[in-house]
C-alpha positions as CSV (number, residue, x, y, z in Angstrom):
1,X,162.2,169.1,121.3
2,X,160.8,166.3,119.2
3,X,160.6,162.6,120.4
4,X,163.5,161.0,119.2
5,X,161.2,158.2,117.6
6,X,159.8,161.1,115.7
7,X,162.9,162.6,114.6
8,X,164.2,159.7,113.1
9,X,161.2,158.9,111.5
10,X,161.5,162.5,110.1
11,X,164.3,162.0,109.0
12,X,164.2,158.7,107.3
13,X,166.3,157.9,103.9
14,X,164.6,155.8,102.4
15,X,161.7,153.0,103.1
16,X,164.0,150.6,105.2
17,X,164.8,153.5,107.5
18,X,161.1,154.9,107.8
19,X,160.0,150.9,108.6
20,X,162.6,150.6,111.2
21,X,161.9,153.6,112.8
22,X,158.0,152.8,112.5
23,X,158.8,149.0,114.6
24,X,160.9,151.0,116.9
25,X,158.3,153.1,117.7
26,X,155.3,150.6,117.8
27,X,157.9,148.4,119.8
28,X,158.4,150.8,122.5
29,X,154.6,151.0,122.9
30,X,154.8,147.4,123.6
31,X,153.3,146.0,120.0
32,X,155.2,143.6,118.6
33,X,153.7,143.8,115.2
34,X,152.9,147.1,113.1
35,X,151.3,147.7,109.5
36,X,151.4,150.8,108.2
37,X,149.8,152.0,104.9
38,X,149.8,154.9,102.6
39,X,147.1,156.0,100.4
40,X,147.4,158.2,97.4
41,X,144.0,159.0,95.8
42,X,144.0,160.6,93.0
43,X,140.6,162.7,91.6
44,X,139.5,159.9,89.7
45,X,138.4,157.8,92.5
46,X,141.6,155.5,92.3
47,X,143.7,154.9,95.2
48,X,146.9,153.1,95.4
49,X,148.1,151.5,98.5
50,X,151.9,151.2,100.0
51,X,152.4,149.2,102.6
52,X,155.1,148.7,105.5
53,X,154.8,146.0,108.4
54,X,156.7,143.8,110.3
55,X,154.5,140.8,109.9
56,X,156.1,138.4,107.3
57,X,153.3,136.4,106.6
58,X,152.5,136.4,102.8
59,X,148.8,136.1,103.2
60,X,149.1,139.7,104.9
61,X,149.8,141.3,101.6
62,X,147.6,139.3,100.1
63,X,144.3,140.3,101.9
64,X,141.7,142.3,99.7
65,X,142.0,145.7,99.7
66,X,138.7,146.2,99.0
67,X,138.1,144.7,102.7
68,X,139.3,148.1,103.8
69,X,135.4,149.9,102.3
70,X,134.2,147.4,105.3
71,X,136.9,147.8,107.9
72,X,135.5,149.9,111.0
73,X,139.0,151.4,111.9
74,X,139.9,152.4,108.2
75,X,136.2,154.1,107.9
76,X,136.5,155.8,110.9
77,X,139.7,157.3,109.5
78,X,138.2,158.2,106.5
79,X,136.0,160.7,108.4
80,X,137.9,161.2,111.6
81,X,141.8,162.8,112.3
82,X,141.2,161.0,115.8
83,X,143.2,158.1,116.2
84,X,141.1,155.1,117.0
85,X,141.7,152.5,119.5
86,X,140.8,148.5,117.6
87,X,140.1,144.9,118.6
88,X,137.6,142.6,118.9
89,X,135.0,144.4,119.7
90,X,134.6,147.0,117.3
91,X,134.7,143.6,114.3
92,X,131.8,142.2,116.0
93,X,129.4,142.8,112.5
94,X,129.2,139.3,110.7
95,X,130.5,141.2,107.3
96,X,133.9,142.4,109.3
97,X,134.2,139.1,111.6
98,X,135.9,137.2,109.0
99,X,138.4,139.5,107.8
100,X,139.4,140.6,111.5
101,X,139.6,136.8,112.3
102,X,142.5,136.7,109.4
103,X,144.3,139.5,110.7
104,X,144.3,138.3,114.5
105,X,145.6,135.1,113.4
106,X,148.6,136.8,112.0
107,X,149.4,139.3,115.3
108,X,147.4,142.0,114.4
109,X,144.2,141.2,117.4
110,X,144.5,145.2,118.9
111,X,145.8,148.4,118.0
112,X,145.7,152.0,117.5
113,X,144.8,153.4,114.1
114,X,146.0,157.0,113.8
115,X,145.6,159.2,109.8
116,X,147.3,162.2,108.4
117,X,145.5,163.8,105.9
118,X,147.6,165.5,103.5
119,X,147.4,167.3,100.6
């Protein structure tokens, strides 16, 4: 039998359901805050991003995506199905410091990064 978290993600409606669900879930692992993005990349090299969190901060959404070609979680992710465990010590590179240091100052100082590859 499936998780209930997981079943009602599953079965979400729409996006308000699937983002309640989502905080629900990151809630019950103890993490107040969750972001959760989808990429769509088509064969021309051009992804498009959706995004879901329980942040509300508008800088959040406002952080460049292109930060994401530098981010250690998101390139492990790229290459990896294992879900990664973040914080501070994996932005320790003076090209990821800066960008880490904007997103711990909006809740986001530790986490665990987890990619489904479909097709």
């Amino acid at each position: 039998m499936l998780d209930a978290n997981l079943q009602d993600l599953l079965n979400a409606g729409d996006v308000e359901d699937y983002r309640a669900c989502v905080v629900r879930f990151t809630q019950s692992m103890d993490f107040g805050t969750m972001d959760a993005m989808t990429v769509l990349d088509d064969s021309a090299g051009n992804p498009e991003f959706t995004r879901i969190e329980n942040i509300n901060n508008p800088s959040w959404v406002s952080i460049d995506p292109a930060y994401g070609r530098r981010d250690p979680a998101m390139q492990h992710l790229k290459r990896s199905s294992y879900p990664i465990a973040w914080g501070s010590t994996k932005y320790r590179d003076p090209a990821v410091v800066e960008g880490y240091e904007v997103v711990a100052s909006m809740g986001l100082r530790s986490g665990i990064s987890d990619c489904i590859a479909l097709p």
